[in-house]
LOFI-659082 format. One line per field, with one value per atom (N, C-alpha, C): residue number from 1; x negated, y negated, z. Coordinates in steps of 0.2 Angstrom, whole numbers, plus 5000, padded with zeros to 4 digits. Layout:
// LOFI-659082
num = NUM, ...
X = X, ...
Y = Y, ...
Z = Z, ...
END
This chain:
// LOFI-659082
num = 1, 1, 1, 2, 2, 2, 3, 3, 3, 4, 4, 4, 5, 5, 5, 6, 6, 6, 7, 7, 7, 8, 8, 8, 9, 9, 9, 10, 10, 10, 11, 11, 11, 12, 12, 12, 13, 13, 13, 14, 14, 14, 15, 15, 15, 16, 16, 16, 17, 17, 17, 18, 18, 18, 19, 19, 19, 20, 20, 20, 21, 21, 21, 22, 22, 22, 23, 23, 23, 24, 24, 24, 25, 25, 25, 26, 26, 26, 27, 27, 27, 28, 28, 28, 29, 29, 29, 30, 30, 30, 31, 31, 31, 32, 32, 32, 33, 33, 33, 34, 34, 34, 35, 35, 35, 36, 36, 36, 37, 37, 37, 38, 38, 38, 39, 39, 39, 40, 40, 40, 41, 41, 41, 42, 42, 42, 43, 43, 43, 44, 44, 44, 45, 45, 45, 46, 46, 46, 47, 47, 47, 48, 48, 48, 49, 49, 49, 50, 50, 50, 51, 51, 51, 52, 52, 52, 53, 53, 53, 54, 54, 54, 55, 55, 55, 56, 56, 56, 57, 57, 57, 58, 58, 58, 59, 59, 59, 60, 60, 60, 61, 61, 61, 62, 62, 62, 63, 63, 63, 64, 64, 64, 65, 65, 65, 66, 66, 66, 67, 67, 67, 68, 68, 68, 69, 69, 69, 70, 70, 70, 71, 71, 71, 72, 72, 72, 73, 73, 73, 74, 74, 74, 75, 75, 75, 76, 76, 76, 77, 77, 77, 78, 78, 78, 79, 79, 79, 80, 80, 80, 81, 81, 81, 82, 82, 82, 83, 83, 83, 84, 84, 84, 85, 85, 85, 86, 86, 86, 87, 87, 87, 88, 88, 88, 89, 89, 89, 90, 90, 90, 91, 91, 91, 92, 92, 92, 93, 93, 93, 94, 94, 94, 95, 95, 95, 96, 96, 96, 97, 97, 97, 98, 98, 98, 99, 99, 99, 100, 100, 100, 101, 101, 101, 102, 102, 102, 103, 103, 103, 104, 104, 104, 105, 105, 105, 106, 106, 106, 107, 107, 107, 108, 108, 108, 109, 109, 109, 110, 110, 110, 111, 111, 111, 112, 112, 112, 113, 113, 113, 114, 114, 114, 115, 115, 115, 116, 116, 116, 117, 117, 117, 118, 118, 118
X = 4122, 4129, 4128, 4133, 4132, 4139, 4141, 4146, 4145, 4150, 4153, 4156, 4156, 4162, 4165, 4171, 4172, 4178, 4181, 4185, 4187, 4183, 4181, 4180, 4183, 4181, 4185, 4188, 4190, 4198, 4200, 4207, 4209, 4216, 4219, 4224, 4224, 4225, 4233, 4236, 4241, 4239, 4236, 4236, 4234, 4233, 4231, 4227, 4221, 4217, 4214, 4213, 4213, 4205, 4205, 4196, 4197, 4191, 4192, 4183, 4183, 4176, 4175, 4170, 4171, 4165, 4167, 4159, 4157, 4152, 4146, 4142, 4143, 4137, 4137, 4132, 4133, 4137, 4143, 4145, 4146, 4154, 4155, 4160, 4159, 4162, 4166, 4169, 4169, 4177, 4175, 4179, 4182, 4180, 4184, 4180, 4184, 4181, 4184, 4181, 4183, 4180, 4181, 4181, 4177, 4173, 4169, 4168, 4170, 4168, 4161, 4158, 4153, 4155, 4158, 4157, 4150, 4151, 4144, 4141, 4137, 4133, 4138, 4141, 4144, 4140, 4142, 4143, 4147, 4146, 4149, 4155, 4161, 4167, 4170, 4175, 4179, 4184, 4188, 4193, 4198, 4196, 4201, 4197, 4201, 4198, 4203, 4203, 4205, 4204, 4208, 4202, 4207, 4204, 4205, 4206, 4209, 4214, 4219, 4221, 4228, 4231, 4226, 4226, 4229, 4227, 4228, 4224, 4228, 4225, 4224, 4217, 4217, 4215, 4217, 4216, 4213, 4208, 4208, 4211, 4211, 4215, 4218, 4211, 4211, 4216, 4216, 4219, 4227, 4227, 4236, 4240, 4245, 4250, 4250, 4245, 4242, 4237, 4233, 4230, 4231, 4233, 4233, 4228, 4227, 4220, 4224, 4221, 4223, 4218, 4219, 4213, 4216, 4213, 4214, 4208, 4210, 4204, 4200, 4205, 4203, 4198, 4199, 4195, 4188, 4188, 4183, 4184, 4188, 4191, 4196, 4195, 4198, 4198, 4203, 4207, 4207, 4206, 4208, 4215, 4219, 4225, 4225, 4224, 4227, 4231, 4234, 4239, 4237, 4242, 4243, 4236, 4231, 4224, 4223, 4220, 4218, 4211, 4210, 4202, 4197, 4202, 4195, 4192, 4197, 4196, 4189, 4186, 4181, 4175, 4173, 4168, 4164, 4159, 4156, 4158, 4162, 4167, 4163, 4161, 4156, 4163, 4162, 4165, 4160, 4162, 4157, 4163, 4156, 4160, 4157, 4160, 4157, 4158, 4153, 4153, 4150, 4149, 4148, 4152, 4150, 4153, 4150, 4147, 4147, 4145, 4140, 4136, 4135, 4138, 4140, 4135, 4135, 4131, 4136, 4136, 4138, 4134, 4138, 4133, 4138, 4134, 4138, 4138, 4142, 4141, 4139, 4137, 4130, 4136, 4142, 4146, 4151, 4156, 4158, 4162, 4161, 4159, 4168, 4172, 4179, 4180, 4181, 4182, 4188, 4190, 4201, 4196, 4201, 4201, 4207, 4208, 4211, 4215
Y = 4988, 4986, 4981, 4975, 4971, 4970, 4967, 4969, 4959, 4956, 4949, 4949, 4949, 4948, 4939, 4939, 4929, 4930, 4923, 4923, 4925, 4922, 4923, 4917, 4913, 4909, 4908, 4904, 4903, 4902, 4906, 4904, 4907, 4901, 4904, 4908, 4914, 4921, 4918, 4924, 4924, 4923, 4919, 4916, 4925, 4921, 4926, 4923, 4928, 4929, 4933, 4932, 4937, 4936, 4944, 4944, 4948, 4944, 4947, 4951, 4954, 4958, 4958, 4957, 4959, 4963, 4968, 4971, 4969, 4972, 4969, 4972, 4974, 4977, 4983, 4986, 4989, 4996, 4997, 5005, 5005, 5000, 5002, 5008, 5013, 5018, 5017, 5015, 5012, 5019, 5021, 5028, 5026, 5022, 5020, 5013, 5007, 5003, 5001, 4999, 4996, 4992, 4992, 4987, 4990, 4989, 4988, 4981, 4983, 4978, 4978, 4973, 4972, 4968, 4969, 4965, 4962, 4956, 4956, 4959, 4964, 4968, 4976, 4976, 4984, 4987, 4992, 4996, 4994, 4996, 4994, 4998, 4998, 5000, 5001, 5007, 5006, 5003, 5000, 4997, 4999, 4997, 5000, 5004, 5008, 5010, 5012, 5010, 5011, 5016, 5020, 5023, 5019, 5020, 5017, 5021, 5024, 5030, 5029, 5034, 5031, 5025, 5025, 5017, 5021, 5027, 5029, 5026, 5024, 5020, 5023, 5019, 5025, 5019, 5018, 5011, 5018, 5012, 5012, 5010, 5014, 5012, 5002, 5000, 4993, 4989, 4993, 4990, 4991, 4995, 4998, 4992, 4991, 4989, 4981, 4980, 4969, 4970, 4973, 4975, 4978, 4975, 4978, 4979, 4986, 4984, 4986, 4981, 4984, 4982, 4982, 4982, 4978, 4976, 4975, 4979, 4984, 4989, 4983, 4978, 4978, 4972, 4967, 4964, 4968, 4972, 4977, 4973, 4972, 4967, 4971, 4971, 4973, 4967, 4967, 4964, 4966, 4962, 4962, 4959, 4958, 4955, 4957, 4951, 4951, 4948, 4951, 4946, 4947, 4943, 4943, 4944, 4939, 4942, 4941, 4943, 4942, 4943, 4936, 4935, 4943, 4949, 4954, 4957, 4954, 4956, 4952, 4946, 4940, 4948, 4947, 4952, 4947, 4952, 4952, 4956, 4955, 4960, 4962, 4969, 4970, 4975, 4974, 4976, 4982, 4989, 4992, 4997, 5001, 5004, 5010, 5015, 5022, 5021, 5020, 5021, 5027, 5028, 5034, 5041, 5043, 5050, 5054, 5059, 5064, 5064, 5061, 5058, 5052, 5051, 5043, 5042, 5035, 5032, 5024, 5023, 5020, 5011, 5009, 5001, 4995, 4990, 4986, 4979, 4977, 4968, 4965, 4958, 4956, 4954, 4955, 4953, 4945, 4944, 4938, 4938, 4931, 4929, 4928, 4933, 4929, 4929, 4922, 4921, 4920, 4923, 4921, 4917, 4910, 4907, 4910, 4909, 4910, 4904
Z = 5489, 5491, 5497, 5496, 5502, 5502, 5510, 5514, 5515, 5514, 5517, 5520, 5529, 5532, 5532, 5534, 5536, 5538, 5541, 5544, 5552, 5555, 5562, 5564, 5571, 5574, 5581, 5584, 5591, 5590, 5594, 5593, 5602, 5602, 5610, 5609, 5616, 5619, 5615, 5611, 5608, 5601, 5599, 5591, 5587, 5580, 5575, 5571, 5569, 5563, 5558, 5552, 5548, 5546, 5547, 5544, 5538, 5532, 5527, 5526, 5520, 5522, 5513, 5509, 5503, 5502, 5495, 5495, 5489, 5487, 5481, 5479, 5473, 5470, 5464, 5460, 5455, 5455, 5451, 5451, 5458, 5460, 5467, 5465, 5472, 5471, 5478, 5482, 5488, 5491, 5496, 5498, 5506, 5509, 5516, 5516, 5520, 5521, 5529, 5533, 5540, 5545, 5549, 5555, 5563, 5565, 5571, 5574, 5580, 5584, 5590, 5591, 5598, 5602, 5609, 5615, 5618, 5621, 5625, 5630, 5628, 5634, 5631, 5627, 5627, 5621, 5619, 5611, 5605, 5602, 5595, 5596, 5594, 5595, 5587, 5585, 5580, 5583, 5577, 5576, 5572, 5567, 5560, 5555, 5548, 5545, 5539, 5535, 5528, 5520, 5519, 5513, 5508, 5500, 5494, 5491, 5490, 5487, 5488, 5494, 5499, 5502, 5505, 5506, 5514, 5516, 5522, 5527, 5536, 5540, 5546, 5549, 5557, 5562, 5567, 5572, 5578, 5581, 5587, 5592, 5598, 5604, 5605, 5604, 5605, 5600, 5595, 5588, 5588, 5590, 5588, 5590, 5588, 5587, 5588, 5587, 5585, 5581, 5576, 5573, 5565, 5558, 5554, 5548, 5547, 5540, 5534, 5530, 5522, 5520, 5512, 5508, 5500, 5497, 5488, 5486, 5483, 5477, 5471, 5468, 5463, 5466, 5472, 5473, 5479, 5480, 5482, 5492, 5493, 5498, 5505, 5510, 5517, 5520, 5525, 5529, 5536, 5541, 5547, 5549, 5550, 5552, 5558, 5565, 5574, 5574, 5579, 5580, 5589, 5590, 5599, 5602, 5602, 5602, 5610, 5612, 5620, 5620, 5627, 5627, 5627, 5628, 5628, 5619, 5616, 5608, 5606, 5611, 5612, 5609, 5603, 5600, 5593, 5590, 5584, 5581, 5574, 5572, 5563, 5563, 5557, 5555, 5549, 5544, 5539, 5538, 5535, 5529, 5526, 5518, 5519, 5516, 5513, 5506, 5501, 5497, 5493, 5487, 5482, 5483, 5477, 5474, 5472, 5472, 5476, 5484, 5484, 5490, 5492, 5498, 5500, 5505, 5506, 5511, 5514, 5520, 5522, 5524, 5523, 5523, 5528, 5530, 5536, 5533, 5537, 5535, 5539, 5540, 5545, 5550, 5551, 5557, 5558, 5560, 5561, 5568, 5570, 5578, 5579, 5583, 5583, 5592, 5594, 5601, 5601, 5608, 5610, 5618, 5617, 5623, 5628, 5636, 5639, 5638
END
């Protein structure tokens, strides 16, 4: 399974961007897909997270209420939607999957660089 994130790049404090994340690969069985972020010098943080059944959604603190995930099933495809972005959102934002049935394993994508200017 391999994880594409894109959609990431510099924008000023207020703007919007949408990160998209695709997955790939044989017999995807794909059960939640989501969002993590890295600050410089911090921990990896959740963000968002989506399952593909319901299509039920859970945000992090940072996320709530400027932050929407959704997802397209048939394109094996998640979404970030920011809005109102502010310089602290300044991360590398990985996008990751739970995939398989009965037994799942979790997989990440290599990450995409989004800067908020002040």
């Amino acid at each position: 399974v391999q994880l594409q994130a894109s959609g990431g790049g510099l924008v000023q404090a207020g703007g919007s961007l949408r990160l998209s994340c695709v997955a790939s690969g044989s017999s995807l069985s794909i059960n939640v897909m989501g969002w993590y972020r890295q600050r410089p010098g911090e921990a990896r943080e959740y963000v968002a997270s989506i399952t593909t059944t319901d299509g039920s959604t859970r945000y992090g603190d940072s996320a709530k209420g400027r932050f929407t995930i959704s997802r397209d099933n048939a394109k094996n495809t998640v979404y970030l939607q920011m809005d109102n972005l502010k310089p602290e959102d300044t991360a590398v934002y990985y996008c990751n999957a739970n995939v398989g049935r009965p037994s799942t394993n979790w997989y990440w994508g290599q990450g995409t660089l989004v800067t908020v200017s002040s």
